[in-house]
C-alpha positions as CSV (number, residue, x, y, z in Angstrom):
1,X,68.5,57.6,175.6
2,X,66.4,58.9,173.0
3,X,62.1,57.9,173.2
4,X,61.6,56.9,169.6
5,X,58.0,56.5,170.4
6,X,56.9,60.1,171.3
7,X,57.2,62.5,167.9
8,X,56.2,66.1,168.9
9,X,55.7,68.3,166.1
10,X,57.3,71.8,165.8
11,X,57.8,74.3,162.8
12,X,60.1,75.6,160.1
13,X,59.0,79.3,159.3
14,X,60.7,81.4,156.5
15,X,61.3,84.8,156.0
16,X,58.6,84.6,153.2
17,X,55.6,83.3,155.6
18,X,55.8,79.8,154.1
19,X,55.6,77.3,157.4
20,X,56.5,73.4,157.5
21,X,55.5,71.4,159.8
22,X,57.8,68.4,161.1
23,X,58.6,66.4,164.1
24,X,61.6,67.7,166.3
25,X,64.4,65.9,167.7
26,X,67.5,67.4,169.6
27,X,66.6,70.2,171.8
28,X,63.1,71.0,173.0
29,X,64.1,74.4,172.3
30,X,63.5,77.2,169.2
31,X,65.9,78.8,167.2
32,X,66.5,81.7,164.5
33,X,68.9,82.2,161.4
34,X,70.2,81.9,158.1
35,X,68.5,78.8,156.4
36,X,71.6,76.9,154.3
37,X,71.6,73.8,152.7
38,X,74.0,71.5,151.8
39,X,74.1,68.1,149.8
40,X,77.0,66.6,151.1
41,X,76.1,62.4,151.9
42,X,78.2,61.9,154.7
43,X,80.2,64.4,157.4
44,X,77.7,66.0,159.2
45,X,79.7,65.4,162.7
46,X,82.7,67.7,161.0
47,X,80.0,70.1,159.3
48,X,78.2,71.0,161.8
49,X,81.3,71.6,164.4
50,X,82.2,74.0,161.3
51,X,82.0,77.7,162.5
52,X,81.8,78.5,159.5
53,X,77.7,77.7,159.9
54,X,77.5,80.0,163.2
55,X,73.9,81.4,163.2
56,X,73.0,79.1,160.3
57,X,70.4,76.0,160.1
58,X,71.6,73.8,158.5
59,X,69.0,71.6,156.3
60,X,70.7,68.1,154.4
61,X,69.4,67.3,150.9
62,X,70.9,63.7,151.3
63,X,67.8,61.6,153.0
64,X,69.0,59.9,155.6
65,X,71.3,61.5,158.4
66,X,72.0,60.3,161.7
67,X,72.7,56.8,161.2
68,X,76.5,56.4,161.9
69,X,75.4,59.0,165.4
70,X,78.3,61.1,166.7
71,X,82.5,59.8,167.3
72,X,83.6,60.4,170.4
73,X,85.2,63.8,171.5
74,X,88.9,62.4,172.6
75,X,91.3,65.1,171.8
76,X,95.0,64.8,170.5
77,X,97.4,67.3,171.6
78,X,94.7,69.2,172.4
79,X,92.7,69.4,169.7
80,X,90.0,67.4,169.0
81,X,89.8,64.4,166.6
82,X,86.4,64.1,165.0
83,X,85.4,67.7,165.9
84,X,86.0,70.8,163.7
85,X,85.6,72.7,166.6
86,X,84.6,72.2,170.6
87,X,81.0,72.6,169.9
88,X,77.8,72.4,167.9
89,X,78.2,75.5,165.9
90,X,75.0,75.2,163.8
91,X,71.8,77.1,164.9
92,X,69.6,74.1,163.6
93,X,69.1,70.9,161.8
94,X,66.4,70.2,159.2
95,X,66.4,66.6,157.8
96,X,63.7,64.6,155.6
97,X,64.3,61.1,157.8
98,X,66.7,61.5,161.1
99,X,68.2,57.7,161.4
100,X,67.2,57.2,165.3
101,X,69.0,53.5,165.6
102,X,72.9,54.4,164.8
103,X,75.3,52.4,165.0
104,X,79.2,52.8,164.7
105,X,82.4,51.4,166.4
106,X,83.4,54.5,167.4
107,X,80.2,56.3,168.0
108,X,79.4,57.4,171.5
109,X,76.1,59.4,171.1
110,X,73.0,59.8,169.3
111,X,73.0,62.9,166.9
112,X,70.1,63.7,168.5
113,X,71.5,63.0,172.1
114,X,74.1,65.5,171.3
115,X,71.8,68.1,170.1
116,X,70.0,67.7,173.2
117,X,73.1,68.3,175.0
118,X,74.2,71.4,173.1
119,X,71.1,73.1,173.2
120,X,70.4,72.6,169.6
121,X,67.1,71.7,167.9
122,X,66.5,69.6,165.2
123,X,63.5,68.8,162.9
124,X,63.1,65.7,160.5
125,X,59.9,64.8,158.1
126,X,60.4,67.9,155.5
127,X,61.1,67.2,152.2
128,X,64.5,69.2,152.2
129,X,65.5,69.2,148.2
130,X,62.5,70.9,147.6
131,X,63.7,73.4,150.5
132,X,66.7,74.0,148.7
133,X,65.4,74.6,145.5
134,X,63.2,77.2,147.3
135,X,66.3,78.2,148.9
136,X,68.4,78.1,145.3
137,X,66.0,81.1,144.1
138,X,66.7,82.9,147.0
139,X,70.6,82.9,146.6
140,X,71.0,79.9,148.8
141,X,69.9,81.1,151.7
142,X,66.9,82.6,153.3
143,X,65.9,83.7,157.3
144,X,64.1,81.1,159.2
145,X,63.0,79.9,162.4
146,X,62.5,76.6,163.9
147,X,59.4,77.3,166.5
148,X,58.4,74.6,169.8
149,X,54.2,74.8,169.9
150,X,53.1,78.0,170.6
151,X,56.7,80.0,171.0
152,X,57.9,82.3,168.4
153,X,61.2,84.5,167.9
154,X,62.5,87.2,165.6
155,X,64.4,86.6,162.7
156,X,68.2,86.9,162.9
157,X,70.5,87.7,160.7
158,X,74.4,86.6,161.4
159,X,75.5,88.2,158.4
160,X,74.7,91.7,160.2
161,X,77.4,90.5,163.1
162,X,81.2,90.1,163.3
163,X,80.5,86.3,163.8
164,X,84.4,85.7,164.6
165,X,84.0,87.3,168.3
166,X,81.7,84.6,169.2
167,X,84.1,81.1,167.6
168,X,87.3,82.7,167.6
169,X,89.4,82.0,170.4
170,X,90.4,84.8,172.5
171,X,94.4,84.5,173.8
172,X,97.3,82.8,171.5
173,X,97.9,79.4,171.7
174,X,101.1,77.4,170.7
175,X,100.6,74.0,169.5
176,X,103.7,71.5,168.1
177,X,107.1,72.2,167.9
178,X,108.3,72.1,164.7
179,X,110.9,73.3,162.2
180,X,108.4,75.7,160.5
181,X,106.7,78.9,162.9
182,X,103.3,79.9,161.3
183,X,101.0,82.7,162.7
184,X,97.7,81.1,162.1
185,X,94.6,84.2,162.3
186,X,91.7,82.4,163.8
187,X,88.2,83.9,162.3
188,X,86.4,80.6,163.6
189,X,89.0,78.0,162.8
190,X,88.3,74.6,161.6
191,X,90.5,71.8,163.5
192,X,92.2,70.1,160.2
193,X,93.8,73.7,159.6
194,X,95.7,72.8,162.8
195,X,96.2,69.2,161.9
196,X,97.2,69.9,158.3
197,X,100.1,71.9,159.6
198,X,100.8,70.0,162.5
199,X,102.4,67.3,160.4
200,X,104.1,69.4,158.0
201,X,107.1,70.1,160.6
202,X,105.4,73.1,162.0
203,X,104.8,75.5,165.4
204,X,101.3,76.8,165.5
205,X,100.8,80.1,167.1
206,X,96.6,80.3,166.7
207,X,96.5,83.8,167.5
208,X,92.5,85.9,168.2
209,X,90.4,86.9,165.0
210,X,91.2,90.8,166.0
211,X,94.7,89.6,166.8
212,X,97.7,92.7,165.9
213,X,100.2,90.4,164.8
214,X,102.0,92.7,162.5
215,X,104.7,92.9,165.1
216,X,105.0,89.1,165.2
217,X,107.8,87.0,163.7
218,X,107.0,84.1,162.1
219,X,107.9,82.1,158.5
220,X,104.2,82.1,157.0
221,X,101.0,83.3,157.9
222,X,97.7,81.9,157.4
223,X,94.1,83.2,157.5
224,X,91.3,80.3,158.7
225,X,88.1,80.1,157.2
226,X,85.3,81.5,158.9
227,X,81.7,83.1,159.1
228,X,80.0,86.2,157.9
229,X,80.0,89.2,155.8
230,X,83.8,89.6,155.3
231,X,83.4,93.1,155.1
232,X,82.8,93.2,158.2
233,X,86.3,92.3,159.5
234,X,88.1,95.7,158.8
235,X,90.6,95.6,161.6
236,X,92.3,92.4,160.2
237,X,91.9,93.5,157.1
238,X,94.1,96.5,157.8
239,X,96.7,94.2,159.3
240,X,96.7,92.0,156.3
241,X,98.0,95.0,154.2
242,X,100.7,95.8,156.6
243,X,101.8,92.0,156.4
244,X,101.4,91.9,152.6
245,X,104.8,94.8,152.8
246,X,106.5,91.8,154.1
247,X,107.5,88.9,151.8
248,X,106.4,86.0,154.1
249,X,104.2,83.7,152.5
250,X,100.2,84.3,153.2
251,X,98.1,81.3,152.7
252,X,94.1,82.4,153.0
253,X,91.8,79.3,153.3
254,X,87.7,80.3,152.5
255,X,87.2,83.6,154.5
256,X,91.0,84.3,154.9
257,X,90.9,83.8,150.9
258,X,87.7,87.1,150.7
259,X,90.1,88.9,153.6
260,X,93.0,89.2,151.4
261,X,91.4,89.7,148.2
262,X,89.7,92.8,149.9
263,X,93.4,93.7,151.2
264,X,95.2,93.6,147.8
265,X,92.3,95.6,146.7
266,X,89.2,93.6,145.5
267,X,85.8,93.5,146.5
268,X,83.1,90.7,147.7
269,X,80.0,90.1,147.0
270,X,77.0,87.4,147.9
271,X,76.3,84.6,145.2
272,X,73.0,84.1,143.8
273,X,74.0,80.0,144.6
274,X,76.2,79.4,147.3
275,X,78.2,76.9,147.1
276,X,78.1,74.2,150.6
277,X,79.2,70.6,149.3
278,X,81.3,67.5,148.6
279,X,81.4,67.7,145.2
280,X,82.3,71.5,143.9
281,X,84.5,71.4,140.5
282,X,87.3,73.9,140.6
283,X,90.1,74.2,137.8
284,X,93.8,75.3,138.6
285,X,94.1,77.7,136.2
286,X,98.1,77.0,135.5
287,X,97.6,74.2,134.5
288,X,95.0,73.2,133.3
289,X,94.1,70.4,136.2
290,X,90.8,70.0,137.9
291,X,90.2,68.8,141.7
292,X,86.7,67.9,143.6
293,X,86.5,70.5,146.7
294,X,84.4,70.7,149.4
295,X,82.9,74.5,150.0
296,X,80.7,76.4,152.3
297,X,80.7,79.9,151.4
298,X,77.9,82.2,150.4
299,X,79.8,85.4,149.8
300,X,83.0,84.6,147.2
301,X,85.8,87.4,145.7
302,X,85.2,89.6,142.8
303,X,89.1,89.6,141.3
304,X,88.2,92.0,138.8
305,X,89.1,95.2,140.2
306,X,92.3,93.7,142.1
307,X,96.3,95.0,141.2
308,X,97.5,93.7,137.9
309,X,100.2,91.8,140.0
310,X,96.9,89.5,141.5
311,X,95.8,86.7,139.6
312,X,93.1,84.4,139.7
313,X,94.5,81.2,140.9
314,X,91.6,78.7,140.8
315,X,87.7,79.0,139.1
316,X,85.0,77.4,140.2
317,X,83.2,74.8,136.9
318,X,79.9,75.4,137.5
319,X,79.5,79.1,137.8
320,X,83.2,80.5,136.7
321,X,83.3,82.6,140.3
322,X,86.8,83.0,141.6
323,X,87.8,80.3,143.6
324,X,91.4,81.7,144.5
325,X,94.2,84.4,144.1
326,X,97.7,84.3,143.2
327,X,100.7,86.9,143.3
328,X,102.9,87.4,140.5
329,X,105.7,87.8,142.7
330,X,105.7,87.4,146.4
331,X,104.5,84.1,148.5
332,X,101.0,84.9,148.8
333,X,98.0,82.7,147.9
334,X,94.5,81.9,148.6
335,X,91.5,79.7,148.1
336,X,87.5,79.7,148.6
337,X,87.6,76.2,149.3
338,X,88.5,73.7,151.9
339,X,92.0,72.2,151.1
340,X,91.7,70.6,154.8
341,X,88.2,69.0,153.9
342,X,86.9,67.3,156.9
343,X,84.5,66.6,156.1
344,X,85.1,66.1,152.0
345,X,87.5,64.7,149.6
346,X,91.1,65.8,150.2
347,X,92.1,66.1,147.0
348,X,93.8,69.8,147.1
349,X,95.6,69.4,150.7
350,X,98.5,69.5,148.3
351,X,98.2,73.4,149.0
352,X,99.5,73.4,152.6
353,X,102.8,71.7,150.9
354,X,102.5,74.1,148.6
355,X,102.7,76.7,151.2
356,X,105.4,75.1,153.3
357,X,107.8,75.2,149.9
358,X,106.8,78.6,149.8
359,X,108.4,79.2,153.2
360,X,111.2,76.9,152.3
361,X,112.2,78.8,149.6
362,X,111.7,82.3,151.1
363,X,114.2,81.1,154.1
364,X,117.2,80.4,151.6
């Protein structure tokens, strides 16, 4: 159990020099990465099982986090329920107030118990919107360090590493037995992927990031989210175009959406305000319609240069930054966001259906 009455200070250093001085929770132990925020008010179990924030800290602009503590980690056909992945991905926490007397029905640690057992530290007593509005001017994210007393470490920088060999997993795995057979890439997979499809009718084959599946048969084929530079990921890439010869539908969530813009021809490049939250406003260009989407990217798809058959299938209301492809012609989609949420609102998991009528109609 946690000692609420010792508080032992530690430090948040910057790329910039600038130091912050806080109380640490979690793991006695220091850490380097990319500094993210995000100002999402609940989810932080599902967030921060996300590998999508491998080699990140994570700080929260909402104040208080901790007090519902962590679900338990029971599993359901393998695959965990209130986990996004089987571990802490998350180099860090920084929180202005950590909530050290949670309570839930179905909570069966501490957040900063399960720190402490992951090896992750945590530090609480910064005020963190005023780190993201330094963080904002630095195109939402920055290097940083959380530092024990007198220990120090260099920076890191995970956008310099293929990120996918260290969350992907590394032999297939099958999961259901349904109607539907979809070859799912895994660049560091979030689990409501899995569930999403799962109870749509389908088999899952979850196949390595670096996985040659062009010689696979399947009815669709989706590309996970992920972490990283996505030009970085050059082998799937060059798989992707083999697969986009084929007319089986491709469905690209977040860095599978970057993957196959870069296939079909476009380019990437880092935003100046990344988007990581609840609440980002997209518009489904089609129509006309708007949906709330939950996002964590900091790199996003410049559709200008792509094939004339290629069009932009969502836009993002605050910054008008792609947030999806569409082709013309064959069964191949993607978006930046998360249409699986968890954490989020689910207001676009209408997409997988869309995908699964997609693989309905290219089977007639």
């Amino acid at each position: 159990m946690e000692n609420h009455k010792i508080r032992n200070r530690a430090t948040l250093m910057l790329e910039d020099g600038t130091r912050y001085e806080a109380y640490h929770f979690g793991a006695p132990v220091s850490s380097s990465g990319e500094v993210v925020f995000n100002t999402a008010m609940t989810g932080y179990t599902e967030s921060m099982t996300d590998p999508s924030y491998r080699g990140q800290i994570l700080t929260y602009t909402y104040p208080i986090i901790g007090n519902y503590g962590i679900p338990s980690s029971s599993c359901k056909e393998s695959i965990f329920e209130f986990y996004e992945s089987d571990r802490i991905q998350v180099s860090g926490l920084i929180l202005s107030y950590y909530s050290n007397r949670p309570y839930h029905w179905n909570m069966s640690l501490s957040l900063s118990d399960w720190l402490l057992k992951h090896g992750v530290p945590g530090l609480y007593g910064i005020d963190t919107r005023f780190i993201a509005k330094k963080l904002r001017k630095k195109g939402g994210s920055m290097l940083g360090k959380i530092l024990m007393e007198n220990e120090d470490l260099p920076f890191y920088d995970p956008n310099q590493d293929n990120l996918s060999e260290k969350v992907s997993i590394h032999e297939k795995i099958t999961y259901g037995n349904g109607k539907y057979k979809i070859l799912l890439v895994d660049f560091g997979l979030k689990n409501n992927i899995l569930r999403c499809l799962l109870r749509r009718d389908c088999t899952v084959i979850r196949v390595p990031w670096d996985y040659d599946f062009t010689s696979e048969k399947y009815d669709g084929l989706v590309l996970s989210n992920g972490p990283g530079n996505p030009k970085i990921y050059e082998k799937p890439i060059h798989y992707i175009r083999i697969a986009m010869k084929e007319e089986q539908p491709i469905f690209g969530i977040c860095l599978g959406n970057q993957l196959l813009g870069i296939a079909a021809g476009g380019d990437t490049y880092k935003l100046k305000y990344a988007h990581r939250s609840h609440n980002q406003p997209v518009i489904l260009l089609k129509t006309g319609k708007s949906f709330i989407t939950s996002q964590n990217h900091g790199f996003v798809l410049d559709a200008e240069n792509l094939p004339k058959e290629w069009k932009i299938f969502f836009k993002n209301l605050n910054d008008d930054t792609c947030e999806g492809i569409i082709h013309d012609s064959k069964p191949f989609f993607s978006v930046q966001f998360h249409p699986e949420a968890s954490s989020g609102p689910t207001d676009t998991e209408f997409l997988f259906d869309l995908f699964i009528n997609s693989i309905v109609k290219s089977n007639k």
